[in-house]
C-alpha positions in Angstrom: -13.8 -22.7 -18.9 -16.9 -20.7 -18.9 -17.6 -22.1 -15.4 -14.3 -20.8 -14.5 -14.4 -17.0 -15.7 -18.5 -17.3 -14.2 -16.4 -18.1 -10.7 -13.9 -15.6 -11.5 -15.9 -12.6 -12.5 -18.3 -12.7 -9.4 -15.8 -12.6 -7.4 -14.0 -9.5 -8.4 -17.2 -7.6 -9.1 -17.2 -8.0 -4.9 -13.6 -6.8 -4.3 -13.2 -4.6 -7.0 -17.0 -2.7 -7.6 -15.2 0.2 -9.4 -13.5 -1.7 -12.1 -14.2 1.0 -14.9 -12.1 2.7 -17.1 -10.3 5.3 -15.7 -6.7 7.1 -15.8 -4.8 8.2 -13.2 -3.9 11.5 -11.9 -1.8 12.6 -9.5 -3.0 15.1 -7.1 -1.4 15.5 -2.9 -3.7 17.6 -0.9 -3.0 19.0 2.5 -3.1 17.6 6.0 -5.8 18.2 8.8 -6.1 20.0 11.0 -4.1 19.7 14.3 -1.2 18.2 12.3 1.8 19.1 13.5 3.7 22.3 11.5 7.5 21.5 10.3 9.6 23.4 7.4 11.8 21.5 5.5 14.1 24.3 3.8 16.0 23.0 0.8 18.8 20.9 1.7 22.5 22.8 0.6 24.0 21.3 -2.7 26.0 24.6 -4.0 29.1 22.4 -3.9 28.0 20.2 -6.2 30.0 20.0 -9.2 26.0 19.7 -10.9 22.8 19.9 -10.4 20.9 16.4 -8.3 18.1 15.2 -10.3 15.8 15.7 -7.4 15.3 17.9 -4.7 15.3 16.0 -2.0 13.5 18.2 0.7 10.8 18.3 -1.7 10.6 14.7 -1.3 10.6 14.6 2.2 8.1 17.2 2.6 5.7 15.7 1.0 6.1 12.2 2.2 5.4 14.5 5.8 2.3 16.0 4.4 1.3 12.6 3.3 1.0 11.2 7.1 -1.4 13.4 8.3 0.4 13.9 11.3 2.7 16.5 10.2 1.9 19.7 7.6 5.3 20.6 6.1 5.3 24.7 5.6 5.1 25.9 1.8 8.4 26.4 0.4 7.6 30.4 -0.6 6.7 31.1 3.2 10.2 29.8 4.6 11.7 33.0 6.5 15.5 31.6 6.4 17.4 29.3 4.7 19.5 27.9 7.4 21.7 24.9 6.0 23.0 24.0 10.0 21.6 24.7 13.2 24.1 26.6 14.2 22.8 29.1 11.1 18.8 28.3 12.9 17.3 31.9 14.4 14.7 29.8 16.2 12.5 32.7 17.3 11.8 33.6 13.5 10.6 30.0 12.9 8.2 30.2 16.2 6.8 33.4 15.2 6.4 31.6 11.9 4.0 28.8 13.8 7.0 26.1 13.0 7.3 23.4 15.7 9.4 21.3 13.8 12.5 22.5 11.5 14.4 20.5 8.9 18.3 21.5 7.5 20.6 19.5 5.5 23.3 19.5 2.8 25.0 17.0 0.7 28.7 16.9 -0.1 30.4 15.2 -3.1 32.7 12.5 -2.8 33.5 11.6 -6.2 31.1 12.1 -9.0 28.0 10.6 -8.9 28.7 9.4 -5.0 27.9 11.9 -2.6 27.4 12.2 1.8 23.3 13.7 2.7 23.6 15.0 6.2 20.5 16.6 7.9 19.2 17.7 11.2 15.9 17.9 13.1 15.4 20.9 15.3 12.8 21.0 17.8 11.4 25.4 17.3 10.0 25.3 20.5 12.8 23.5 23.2 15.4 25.6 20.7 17.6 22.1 20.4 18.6 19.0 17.8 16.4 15.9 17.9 17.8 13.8 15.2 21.0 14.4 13.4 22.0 11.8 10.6 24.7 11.1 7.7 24.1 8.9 5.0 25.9 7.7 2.0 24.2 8.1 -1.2 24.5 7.9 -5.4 22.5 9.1 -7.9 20.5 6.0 -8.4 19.0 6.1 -4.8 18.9 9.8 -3.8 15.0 9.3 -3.7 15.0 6.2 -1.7 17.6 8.1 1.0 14.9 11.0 1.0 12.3 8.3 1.7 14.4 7.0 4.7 14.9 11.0 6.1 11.0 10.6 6.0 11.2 7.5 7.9 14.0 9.0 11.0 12.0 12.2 10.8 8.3 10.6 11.4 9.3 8.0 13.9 11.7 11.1 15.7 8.1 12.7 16.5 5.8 10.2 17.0 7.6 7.1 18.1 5.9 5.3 15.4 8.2 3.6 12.5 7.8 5.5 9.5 6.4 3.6 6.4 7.8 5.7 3.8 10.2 3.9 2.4 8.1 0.8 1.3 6.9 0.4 -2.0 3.0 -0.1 -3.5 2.0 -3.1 -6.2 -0.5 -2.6 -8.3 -2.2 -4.0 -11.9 -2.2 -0.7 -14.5 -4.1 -1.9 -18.0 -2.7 0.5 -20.4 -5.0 2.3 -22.8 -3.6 1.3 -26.6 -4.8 -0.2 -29.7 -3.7 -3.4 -28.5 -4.2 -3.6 -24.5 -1.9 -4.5 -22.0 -1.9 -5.3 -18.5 1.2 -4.2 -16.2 2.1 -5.7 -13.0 3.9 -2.8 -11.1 5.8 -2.0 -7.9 6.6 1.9 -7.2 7.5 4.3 -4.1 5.1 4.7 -1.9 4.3 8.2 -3.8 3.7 6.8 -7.0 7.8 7.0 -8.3 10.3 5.1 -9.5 7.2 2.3 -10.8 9.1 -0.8 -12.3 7.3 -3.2 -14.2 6.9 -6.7 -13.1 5.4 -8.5 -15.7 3.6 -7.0 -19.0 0.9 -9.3 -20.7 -2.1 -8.7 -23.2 -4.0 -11.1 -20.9 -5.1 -9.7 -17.6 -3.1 -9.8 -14.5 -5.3 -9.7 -11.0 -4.4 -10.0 -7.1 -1.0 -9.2 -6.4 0.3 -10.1 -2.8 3.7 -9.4 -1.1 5.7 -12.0 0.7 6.5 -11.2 4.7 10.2 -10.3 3.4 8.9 -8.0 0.6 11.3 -9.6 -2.2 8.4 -11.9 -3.7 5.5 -11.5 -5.3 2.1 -13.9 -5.9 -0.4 -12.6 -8.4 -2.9 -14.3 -10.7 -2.0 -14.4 -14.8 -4.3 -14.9 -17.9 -1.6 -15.2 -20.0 -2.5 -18.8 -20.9 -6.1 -17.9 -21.5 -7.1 -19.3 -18.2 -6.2 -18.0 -14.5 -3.7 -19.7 -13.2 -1.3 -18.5 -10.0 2.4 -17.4 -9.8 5.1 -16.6 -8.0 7.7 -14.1 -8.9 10.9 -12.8 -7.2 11.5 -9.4 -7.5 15.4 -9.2 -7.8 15.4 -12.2 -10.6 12.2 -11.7 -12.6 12.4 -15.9 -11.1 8.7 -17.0 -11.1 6.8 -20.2 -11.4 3.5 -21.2 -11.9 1.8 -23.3 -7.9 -1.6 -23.2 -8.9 -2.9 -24.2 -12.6 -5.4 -26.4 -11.7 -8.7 -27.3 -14.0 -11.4 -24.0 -12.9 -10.2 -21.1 -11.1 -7.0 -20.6 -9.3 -7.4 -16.8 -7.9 -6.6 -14.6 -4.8 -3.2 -15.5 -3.4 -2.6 -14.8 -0.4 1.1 -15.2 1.8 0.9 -16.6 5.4 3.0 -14.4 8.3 6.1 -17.0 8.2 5.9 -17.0 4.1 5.6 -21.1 3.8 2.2 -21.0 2.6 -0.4 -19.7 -0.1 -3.8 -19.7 0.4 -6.1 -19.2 -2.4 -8.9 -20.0 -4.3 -9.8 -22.9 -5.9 -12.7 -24.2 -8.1 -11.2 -27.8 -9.1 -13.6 -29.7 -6.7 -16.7 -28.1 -7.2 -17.6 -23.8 -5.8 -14.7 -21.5 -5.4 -13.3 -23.0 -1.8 -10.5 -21.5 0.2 -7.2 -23.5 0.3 -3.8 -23.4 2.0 -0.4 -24.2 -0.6 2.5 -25.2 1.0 5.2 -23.4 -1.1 8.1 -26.1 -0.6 6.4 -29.2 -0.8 3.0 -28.2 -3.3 0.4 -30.1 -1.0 -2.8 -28.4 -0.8 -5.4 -28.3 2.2 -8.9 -27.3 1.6 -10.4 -25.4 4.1 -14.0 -24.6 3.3 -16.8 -26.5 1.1 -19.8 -24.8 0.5 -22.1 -24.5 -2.6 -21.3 -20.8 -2.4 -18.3 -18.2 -3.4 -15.3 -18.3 -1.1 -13.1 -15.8 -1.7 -10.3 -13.2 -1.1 -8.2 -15.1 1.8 -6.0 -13.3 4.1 -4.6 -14.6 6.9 -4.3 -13.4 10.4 -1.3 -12.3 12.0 -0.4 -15.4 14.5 -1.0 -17.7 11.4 -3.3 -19.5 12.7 -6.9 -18.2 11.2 -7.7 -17.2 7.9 -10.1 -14.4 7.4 -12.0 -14.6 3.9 -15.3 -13.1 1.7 -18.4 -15.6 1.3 -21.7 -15.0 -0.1 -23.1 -18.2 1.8 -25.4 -16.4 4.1 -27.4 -14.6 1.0 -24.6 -11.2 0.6 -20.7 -10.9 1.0 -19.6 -11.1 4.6 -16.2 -11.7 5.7 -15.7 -15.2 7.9 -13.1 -16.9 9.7 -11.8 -20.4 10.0 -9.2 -22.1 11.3 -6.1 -23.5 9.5 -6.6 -26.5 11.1 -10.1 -27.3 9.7 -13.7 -26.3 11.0 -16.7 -24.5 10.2 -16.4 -21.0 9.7 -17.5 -18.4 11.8 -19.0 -14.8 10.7 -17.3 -11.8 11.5 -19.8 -9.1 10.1 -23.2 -8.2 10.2 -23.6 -4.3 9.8 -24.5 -4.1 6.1 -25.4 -6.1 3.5 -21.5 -6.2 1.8 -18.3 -6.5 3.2 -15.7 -8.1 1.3 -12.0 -7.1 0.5 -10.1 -7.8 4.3 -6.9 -6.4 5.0 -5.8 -6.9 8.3 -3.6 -4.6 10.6 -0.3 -5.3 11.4 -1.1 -5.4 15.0 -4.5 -7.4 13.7 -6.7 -5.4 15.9 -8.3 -4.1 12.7 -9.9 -5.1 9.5 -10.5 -3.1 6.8 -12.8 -3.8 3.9 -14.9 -2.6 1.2 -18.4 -1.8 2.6 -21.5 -1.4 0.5 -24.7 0.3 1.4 -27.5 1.5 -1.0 -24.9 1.3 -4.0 -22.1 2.6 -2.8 -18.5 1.4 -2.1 -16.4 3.0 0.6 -13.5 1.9 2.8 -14.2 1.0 6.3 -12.5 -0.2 9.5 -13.7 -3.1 11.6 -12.4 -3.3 15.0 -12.2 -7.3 15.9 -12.5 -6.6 19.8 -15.8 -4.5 20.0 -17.4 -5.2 16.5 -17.6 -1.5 15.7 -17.2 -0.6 12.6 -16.2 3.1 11.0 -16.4 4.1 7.7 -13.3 5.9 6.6 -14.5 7.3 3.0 -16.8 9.6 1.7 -16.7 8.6 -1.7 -19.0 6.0 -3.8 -16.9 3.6 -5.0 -13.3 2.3 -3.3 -11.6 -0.7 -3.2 -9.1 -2.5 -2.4 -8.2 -1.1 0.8 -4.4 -2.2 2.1 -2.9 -1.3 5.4 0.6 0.3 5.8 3.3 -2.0 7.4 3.1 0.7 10.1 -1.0 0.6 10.3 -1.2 4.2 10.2 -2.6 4.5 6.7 -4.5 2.6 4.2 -4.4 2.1 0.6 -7.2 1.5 -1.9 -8.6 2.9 -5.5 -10.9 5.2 -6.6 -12.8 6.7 -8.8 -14.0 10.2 -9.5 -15.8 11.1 -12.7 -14.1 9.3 -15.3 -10.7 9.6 -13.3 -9.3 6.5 -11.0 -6.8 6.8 -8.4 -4.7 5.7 -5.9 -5.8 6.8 -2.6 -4.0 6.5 0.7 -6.4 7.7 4.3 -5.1 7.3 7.5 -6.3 5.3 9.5 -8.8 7.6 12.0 -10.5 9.1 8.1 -9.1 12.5 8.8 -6.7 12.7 6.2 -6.4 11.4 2.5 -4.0 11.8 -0.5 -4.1 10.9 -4.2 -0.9 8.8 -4.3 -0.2 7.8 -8.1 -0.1 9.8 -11.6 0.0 6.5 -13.8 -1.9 6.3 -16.5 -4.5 3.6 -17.1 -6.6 1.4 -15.6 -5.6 1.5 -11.9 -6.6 -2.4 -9.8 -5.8 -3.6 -6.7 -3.0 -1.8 -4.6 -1.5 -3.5 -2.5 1.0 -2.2 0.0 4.4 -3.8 0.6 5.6 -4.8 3.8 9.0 -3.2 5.5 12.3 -3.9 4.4 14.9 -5.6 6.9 16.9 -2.7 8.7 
């Protein structure tokens, strides 16, 4: 047992070097510059037999200024209040700098169901880009925002928009007696559900491909063992609760297979769990740590964190077998890799003189950028889009969720839950 938590505790002290006390804040800061201007003017609900509980093009024009690639204008500087285009005096919003404009309504159909319609106008060409209608009820008017957010962003720049996705995360609440959440929210922090609640801690959460599934490691018998639980059901069961450490779970592309970390034969080794039939491969045997699996996107390679060359580099090896091949050499600590959905990128957690910032490897040249200026992220996570990234932070005695996109230039505080914040992990898209 001691062996085990030895095991355990050296390898998060590599992905996770901030794990301090901390409670989060919530805080969204501006764009960059050269992001694209757009107003989003309140959408029209004065036929409403009462009030919505949320404004919904508040919610979109945030989840705008949250990409980086757009700056949504500030509500008190809108010059109209058009609710249609054909109520749009497009030279006012060009002389207000707009390129972009946003108008919408919602209508009642019975109480409690109602029809969002909206339009986006392009200032400068005077005409409609994207016009949409959407059912909705009370229960998912943000989730319908989130997906206006999604039309909106990929309307402009022909990427898919990542908005409506959700985050997972471990929050330890501060109390008398203290608890460990396992939670899935929005991508801006709302709507967080809990997953499981334990005294015992919870570590390394990882989505399934289809998003309705989650792996994560549990204390909750005193020992860490690994388990899968669906979303919709609270269904889980335990696949790894072998003698030592079972840690870092990690889904394959086509969602057959774990792999993870295992201790029972000797050093934390990387292993691949098929999820049907429970038969295990070991991949790597070394006297060192192996640790922190992901795979790569064709399934074929898995990318992990190793201390065997003196430090924490990330490797490579095959699923098939082989000896393992080093990716990194710029610093003296790279752990943490989260691959991009295109898997032209790694990011990880890069040290250097004692502090801990987010960087981005690119597999085809070797270089490597540091996105972060602060002292001590981790967890980085793409988007399902790759356009962004999400880790934790600290500053002070504050943690956070962070997101930064993906060229450094822009960065928002994501999350006002309070607690220890650990590991992020962002979901993956939702089946259109």
């Amino acid at each position: 047992m001691k062996q085990a938590i030895t095991y355990l505790l050296a390898s998060i002290l590599w992905a996770m070097p901030l794990l301090a006390k901390a409670a989060l804040n919530i805080e969204i800061t501006g764009g960059v510059e050269g992001a694209l201007p757009i107003a989003v003017v309140p959408f029209d609900t004065s036929k409403l037999s009462s009030k919505l509980p949320v404004d919904l093009a508040e919610i979109v024009a945030s989840d705008l200024n949250r990409s980086g690639v757009l700056k949504s204008m500030n509500r008190s500087e809108l010059p109209a209040n058009p609710h249609y285009s054909n109520q749009v005096k497009y030279p006012r919003w060009r002389s207000a700098g707009q390129d972009y404009l946003v108008v919408g309504r919602v209508k009642e159909k019975s109480p409690g169901v109602y029809t969002i319609e909206f339009q986006l106008l392009d200032v400068l060409k005077q005409k409609q880009l994207l016009g949409r209608s959407m059912p909705a009820k009370k229960r998912n008017l943000r989730t319908r925002a989130h997906q206006i957010s999604d039309f909106i962003y990929e309307q402009i720049t022909g990427t898919r928009g990542a908005f409506n996705t959700r985050i997972a995360y471990v929050r330890a609440q501060k109390s008398a007696a203290r608890k460990y959440v396992l939670q899935v929210a929005d991508t801006d922090g709302f709507n967080a559900q809990n997953v499981l609640e334990s005294d015992e801690p919870i570590m390394s959460p990882s989505w399934s491909p289809d998003g309705k599934s989650l792996a994560y490691v549990s204390f909750e018998s005193k020992r860490p063992e690994i388990f899968i639980q669906h979303l919709a059901t609270a269904r889980r069961s335990k696949v790894a609760g072998f003698k030592g450490l079972n840690s870092a779970p990690s889904w394959s592309p086509d969602g057959k297979f774990l792999a993870l970390v295992l201790s029972k034969d000797g050093s934390p080794d990387i292993y691949t769990l098929n999820t049907a039939t429970k038969r295990l491969k070991r991949l790597t045997k070394h006297r060192g740590i192996d640790t922190e699996p992901v795979w790569t996107n064709d399934g074929r390679s898995i990318i992990f964190t190793s201390d065997r060359a003196g430090s924490p580099q990330l490797y490579q090896v095959n699923v098939n077998g082989g000896k393992p091949r080093r990716i990194t050499f710029e610093g003296r600590y790279n752990t943490a890799a989260s691959l991009s959905p295109d898997g032209k990128f790694i990011a990880m957690v890069y040290g250097d003189n004692g502090q801990y910032k987010i960087a981005q490897y690119e597999r085809a040249t070797g270089n490597l950028t540091v996105l972060t200026d602060s002292s001590l992220d981790e967890s980085p996570s793409f988007s399902p889009n790759g356009k962004m990234l999400l880790y934790a932070s600290t500053r002070g005695n504050n943690g956070f969720l962070f997101a930064v996109s993906i060229d450094g230039r822009a960065k928002h505080k994501l999350s006002d839950q309070a607690g220890d914040i650990r590991e992020p992990v962002w979901g993956p898209f939702e089946s259109k």
